[in-house]
C-alpha positions in Angstrom: 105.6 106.8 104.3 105.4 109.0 101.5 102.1 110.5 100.6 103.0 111.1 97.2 100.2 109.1 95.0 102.0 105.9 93.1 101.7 108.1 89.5 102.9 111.0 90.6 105.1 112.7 88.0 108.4 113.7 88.9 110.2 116.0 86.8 112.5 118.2 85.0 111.7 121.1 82.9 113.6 123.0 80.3 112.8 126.2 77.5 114.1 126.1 73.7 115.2 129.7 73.6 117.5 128.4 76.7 118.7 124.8 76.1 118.6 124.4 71.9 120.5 126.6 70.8 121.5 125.9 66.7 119.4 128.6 66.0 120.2 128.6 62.1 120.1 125.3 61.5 117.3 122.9 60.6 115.4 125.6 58.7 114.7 127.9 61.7 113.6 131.4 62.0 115.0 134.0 63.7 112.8 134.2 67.4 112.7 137.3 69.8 114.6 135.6 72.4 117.6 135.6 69.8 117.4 139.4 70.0 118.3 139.6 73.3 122.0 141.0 73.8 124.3 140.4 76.9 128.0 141.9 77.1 130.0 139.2 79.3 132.2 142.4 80.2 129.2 143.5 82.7 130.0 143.4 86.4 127.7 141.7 89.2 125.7 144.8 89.8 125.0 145.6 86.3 123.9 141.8 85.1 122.0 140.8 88.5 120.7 144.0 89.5 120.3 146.8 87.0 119.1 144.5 84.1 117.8 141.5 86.1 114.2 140.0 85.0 113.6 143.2 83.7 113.8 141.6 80.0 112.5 144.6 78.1 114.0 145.4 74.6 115.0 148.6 73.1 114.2 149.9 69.6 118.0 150.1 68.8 118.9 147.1 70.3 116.7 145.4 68.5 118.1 146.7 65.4 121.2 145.7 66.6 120.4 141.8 66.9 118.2 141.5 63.3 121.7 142.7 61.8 124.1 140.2 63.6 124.3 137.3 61.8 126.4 135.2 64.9 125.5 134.2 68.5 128.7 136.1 70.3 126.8 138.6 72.4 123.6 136.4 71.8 123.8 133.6 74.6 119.9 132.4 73.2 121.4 131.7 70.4 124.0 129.0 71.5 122.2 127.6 74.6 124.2 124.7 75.7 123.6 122.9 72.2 120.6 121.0 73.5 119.4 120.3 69.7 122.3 118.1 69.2 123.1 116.7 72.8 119.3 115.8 73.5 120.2 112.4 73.0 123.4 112.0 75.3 121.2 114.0 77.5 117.8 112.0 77.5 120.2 109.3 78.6 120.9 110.9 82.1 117.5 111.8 82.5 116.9 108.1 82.5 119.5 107.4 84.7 117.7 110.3 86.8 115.0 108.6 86.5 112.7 111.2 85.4 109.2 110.4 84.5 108.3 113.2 82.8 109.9 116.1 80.9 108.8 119.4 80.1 109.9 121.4 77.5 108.8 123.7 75.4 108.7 123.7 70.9 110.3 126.8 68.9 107.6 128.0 67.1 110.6 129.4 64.3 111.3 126.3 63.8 107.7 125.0 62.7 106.6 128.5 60.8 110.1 130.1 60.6 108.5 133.5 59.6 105.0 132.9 61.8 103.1 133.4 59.2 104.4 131.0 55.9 102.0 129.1 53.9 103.2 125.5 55.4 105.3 124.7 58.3 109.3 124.1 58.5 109.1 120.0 57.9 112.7 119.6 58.6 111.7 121.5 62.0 109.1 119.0 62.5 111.2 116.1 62.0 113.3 117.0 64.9 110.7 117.0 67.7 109.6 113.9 66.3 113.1 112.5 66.8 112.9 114.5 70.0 109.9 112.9 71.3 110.2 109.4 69.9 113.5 109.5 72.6 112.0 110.5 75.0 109.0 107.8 75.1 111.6 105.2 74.6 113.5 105.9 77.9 109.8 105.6 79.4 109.8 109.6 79.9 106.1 111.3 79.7 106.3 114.4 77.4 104.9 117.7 78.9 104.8 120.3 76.1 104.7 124.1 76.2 103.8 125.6 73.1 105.2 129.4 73.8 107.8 129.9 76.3 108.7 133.5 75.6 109.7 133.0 72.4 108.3 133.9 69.0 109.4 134.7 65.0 111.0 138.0 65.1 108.8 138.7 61.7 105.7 138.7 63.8 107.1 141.6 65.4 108.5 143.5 62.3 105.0 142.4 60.6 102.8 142.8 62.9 103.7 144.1 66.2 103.7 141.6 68.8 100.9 140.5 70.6 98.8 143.6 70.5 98.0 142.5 66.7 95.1 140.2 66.9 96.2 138.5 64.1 98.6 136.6 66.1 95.6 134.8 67.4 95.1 133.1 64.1 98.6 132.5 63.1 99.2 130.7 66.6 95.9 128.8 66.1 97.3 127.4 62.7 100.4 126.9 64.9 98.9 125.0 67.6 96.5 122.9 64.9 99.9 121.5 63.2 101.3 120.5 66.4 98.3 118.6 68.0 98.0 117.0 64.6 101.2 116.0 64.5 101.8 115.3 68.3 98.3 114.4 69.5 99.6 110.6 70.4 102.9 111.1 72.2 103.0 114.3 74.4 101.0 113.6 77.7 100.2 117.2 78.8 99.8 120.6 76.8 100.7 124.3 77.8 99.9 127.4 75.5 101.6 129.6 77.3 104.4 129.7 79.7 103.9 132.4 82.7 101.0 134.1 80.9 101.3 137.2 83.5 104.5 137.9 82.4 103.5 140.3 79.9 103.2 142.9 83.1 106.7 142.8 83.8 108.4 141.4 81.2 106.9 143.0 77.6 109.6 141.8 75.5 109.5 137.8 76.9 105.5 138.2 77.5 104.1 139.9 74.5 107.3 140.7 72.5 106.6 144.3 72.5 109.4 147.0 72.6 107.8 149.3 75.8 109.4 152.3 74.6 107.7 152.1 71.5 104.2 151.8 72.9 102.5 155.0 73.7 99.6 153.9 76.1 101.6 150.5 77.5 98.7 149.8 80.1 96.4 149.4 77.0 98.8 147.4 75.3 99.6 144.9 77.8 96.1 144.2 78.7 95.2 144.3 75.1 97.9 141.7 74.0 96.9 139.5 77.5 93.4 139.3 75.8 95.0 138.1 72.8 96.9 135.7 74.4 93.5 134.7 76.5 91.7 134.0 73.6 94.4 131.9 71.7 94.5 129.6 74.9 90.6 129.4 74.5 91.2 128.7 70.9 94.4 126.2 71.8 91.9 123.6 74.2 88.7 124.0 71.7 91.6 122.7 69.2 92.3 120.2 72.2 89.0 119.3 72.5 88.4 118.5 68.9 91.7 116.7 67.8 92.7 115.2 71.0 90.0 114.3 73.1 91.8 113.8 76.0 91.6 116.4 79.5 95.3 117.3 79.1 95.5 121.1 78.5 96.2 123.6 81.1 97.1 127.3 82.2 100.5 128.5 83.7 101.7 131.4 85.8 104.4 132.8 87.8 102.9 132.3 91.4 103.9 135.0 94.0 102.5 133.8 97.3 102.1 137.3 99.0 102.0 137.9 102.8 100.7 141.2 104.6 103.7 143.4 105.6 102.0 143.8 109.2 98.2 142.8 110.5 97.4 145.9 109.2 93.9 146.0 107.9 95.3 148.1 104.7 98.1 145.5 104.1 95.7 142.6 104.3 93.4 144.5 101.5 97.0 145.2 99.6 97.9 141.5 99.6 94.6 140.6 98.9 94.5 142.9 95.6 98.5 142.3 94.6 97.3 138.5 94.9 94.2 139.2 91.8 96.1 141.3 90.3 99.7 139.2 89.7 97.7 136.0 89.8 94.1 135.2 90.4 93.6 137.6 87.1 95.2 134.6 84.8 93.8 131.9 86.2 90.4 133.2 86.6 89.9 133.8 83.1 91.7 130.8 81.8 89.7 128.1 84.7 86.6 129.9 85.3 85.8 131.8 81.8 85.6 135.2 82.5 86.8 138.5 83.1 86.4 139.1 87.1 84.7 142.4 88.3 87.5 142.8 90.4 89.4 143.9 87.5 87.4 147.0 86.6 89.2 149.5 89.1 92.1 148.5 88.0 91.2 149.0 84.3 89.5 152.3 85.3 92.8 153.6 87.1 95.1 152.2 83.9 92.4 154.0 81.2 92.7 150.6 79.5 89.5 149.4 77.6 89.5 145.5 76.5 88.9 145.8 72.6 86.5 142.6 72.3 84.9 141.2 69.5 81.9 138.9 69.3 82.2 135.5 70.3 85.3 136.3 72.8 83.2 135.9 76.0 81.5 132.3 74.5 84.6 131.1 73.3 86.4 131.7 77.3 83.0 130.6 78.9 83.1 127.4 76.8 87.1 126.1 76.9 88.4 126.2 80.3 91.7 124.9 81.0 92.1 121.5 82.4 94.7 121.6 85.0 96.7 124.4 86.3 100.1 124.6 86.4 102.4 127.5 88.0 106.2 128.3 88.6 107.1 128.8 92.5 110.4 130.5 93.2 109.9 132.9 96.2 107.2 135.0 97.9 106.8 138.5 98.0 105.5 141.1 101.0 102.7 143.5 100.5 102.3 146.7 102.5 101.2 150.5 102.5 104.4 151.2 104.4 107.0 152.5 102.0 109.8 152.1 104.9 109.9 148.4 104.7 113.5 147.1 103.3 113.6 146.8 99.7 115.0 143.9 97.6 116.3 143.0 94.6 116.6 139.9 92.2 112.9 138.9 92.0 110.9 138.8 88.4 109.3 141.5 88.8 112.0 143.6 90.0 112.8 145.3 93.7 110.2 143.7 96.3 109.7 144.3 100.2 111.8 141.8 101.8 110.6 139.2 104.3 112.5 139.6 107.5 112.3 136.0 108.6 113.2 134.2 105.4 117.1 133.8 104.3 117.8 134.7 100.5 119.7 132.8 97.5 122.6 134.3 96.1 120.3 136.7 93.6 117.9 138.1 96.5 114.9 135.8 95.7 113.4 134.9 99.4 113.9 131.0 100.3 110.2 130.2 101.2 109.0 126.5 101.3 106.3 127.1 103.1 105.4 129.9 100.5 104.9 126.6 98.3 102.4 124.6 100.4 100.5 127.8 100.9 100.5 128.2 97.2 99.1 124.9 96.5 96.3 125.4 98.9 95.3 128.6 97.6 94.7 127.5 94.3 93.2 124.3 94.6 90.6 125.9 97.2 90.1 128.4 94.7 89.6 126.4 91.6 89.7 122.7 92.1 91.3 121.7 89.7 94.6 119.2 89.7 97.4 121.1 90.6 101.1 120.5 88.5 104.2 122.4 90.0 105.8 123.2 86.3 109.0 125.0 87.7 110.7 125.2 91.1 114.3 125.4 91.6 117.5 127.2 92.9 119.7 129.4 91.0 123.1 129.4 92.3 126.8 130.0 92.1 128.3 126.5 91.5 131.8 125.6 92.5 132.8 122.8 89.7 135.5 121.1 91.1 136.6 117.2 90.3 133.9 117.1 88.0 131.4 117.5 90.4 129.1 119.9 92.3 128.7 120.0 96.0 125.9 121.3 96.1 124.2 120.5 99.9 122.6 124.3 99.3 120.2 123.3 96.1 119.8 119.5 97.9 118.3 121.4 100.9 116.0 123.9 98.9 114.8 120.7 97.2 114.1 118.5 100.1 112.4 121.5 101.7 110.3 121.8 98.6 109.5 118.2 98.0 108.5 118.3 102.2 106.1 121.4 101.2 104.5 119.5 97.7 103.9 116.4 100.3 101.9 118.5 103.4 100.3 120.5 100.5 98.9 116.7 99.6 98.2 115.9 103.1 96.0 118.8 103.3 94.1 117.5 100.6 95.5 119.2 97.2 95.1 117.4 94.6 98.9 117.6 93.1 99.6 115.5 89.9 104.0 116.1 89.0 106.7 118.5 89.3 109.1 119.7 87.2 112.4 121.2 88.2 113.3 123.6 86.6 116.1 123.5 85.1 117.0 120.2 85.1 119.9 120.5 83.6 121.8 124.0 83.7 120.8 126.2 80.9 121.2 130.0 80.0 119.3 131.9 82.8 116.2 133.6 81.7 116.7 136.8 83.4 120.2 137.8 83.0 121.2 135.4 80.0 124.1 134.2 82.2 125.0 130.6 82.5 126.5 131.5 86.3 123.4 131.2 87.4 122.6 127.3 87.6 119.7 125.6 88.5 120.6 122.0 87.3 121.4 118.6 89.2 123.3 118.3 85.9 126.4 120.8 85.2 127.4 122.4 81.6 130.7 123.1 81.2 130.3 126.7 79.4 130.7 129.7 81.0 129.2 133.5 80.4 130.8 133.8 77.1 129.6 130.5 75.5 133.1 129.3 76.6 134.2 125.8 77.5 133.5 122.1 76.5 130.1 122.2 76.7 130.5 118.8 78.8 127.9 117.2 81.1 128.7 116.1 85.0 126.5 114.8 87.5 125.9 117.3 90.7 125.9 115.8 94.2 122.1 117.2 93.9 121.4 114.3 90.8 122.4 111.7 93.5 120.0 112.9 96.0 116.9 113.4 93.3 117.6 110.4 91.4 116.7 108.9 95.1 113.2 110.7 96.1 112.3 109.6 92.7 112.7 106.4 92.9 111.2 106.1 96.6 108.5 108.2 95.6 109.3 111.2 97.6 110.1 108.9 100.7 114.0 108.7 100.5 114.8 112.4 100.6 
């Protein structure tokens, strides 16, 4: 029998800068993910390897993208047309039978500039269309409020994240939509992968590295920001909502020692604080860790705080945590261990018993389960699985996807989420991500697909843009509807 509790929420998760594409219509603002260029001439090595998950933007390039006024070497820009389809596409979610959906609101299209005097209505009015959809095919709504995209003007303005003024104009931001919204979406996220601001400045923080002088100081600087504007976000929570549905998010690495080593185990043990416990810690328990300090010491980075900061993270801890699980990662002192490629934060020590995907990431189930367990012992504190998926080269052929590969990642996955229960996690949904194929964060390509739904567009925006159901939408459509049992 399945394990999985009777509300459990299964799921599929999406980002705007990704799916919506439209991005000058309905009033919207240019965002930072709209800067970011891809040349469908690359080869392989140059798309999946040189520029993967690196997502860092360069002064020129930059320049570049405010001055093109078209989406042709902008794939953000286009998506797969999400804004329009949504409602052909809700439809097969229903058929899925999802029972909830995460995705995340365009802050460009609510303040188009980040900073105007009233907020884009005609922006508005779509995710209450959106929404209103989605609740009446019985779908839950689960709400990130910055996935890695923000107005481009708050970085011509002000600089990104290292400008503490972003705190306020995202507060304003955040009061509008849990004004508006405080009825229909089910569960709030401030921030998508909050670490990624280490390895990803431009997604993270949207600060050009090159730019930045001392970048340790920035980084930590604009994490602080981003800290207190989640505090900020549930004390709004807590005021216009009332309700315990506002949590953290980040991209979990399960790490294993390279060897028994003593010095690997302390390795993994501080890679783990540092790419993980860090976030969480703040966000959950309300505080800076002292475990922190070497780090800070060795970076020369001092935390600019102001009074009030420490009250107001003491006093509005998060209410769930949430987390993407793709692969794990090996930690060691030994520089001789093979190197990989393809994971977020670049070129990792590679596991020799685990197989990897098509882009390097290490296929790790188990990774998951351990995951789980780590955190709830840690924090205890429900537990939601916000992305977990397989990027792959599809064949599409008779409008279909045979796609036994992603079916067995899932099924392993689903196997994990259910001992992970057994052992007494407390795990509340899962989202897929992405539900339905969708420009690829890391190298903007639409190659690399993650959906039990196919897109007919390819690299260069090309094609008819066309849904078609994956032998992998078969094969979820059942563990949902037995609960996890059927799979």
């Amino acid at each position: 029998m399945s394990n999985f509790p009777k509300d459990f929420l299964w799921g599929g998760a999406i980002a705007c800068s990704q799916a919506d594409g439209a991005f000058n219509e309905g009033g919207k603002g240019l965002s930072t993910q709209d800067c970011r260029y891809f040349d469908s001439n690359w080869d392989f090595n140059t798309i999946y390897k040189k520029n993967a998950y690196v997502s860092d933007m360069k002064t020129d390039d930059f320049k570049k993208a405010l001055a093109c006024k078209d989406d042709k070497d902008y794939p953000f820009r286009r998506g797969i047309d999400f804004y329009h389809e949504y409602p052909n596409d809700i439809k097969l979610f229903k058929e899925l039978g999802l029972k909830i959906f995460r995705t995340s609101i365009c802050w460009s299209r609510i303040f188009p500039n980040g900073d105007d005097d009233s907020p884009n209505e005609e922006g508005l009015r779509y995710y209450d269309t959106l929404f209103q959809t989605l609740k009446e095919n019985n779908i839950k709504i689960f709400a990130t409020i910055m996935h890695y995209d923000i107005p481009v003007n708050l970085v011509i303005k002000y600089g990104g994240w290292k400008n503490r003024k972003l705190i306020e104009l995202f507060e304003r931001y955040v009061e509008v939509l849990f004004t508006r919204y405080k009825d229909i979406v089910d569960y709030w996220l401030p921030f998508n992968e909050i670490n990624a601001a280490r390895f990803a400045h431009w997604d993270g923080i949207s600060v050009i590295a090159e730019e930045e002088e001392h970048l340790d100081q920035t980084v930590f600087q604009s994490i602080h920001h981003q800290f207190i504007a989640n505090a900020k976000a549930v004390a709004l929570s807590k005021k216009l909502i009332g309700k315990n549905n506002i949590g953290a998010m980040v991209a979990a690495f399960t790490i294993y020692p390279g060897t028994c080593k003593p010095e690997d185990v302390m390795q993994t043990l501080t890679d783990q604080r540092y790419s993980n416990y860090f976030y969480f810690d703040v966000m959950a328990r309300g505080y800076y860790p002292s475990y922190m300090r070497p780090l800070f010491e060795k970076l020369n980075v001092h935390i600019q705080m102001e009074k009030g900061d420490e009250e107001l993270l003491r006093n509005n801890t998060v209410d769930f945590l949430s987390f993407s699980y793709y692969a794990s990662q090996i930690a060691t002192v030994d520089e001789d261990f093979e190197i990989t490629t393809g994971n977020m934060t670049g070129a990792v020590y590679a596991n020799p018993y685990l197989k990897k995907s098509d882009f390097g990431w290490s296929l790790d189930n188990m990774g998951l389960r351990i995951t789980l367990n780590k955190l709830y012992d840690r924090y205890q504190l429900p537990l939601f699985v916000a992305e977990n998926g397989l990027g792959a080269f599809d064949k599409f052929e008779n409008e279909t996807v045979r796609d036994t590969y992603r079916i067995e990642y899932l099924k392993k996955h689903v196997e994990a989420m259910s001992d992970a229960i057994n052992d007494g996690v407390h795990l509340i949904g899962y989202t897929m991500w992405g539900i339905i194929d969708i420009v690829s964060c890391g190298p903007l390509t639409m190659d690399k697909r993650y959906g039990v739904i196919y897109v007919d567009r390819d690299n260069e925006g090309k094609g008819t843009n066309k849904r078609y159901k994956k032998d992998s939408f078969a094969w979820y459509q059942k563990c949902i509807a037995s609960n996890g049992k059927e799979i």
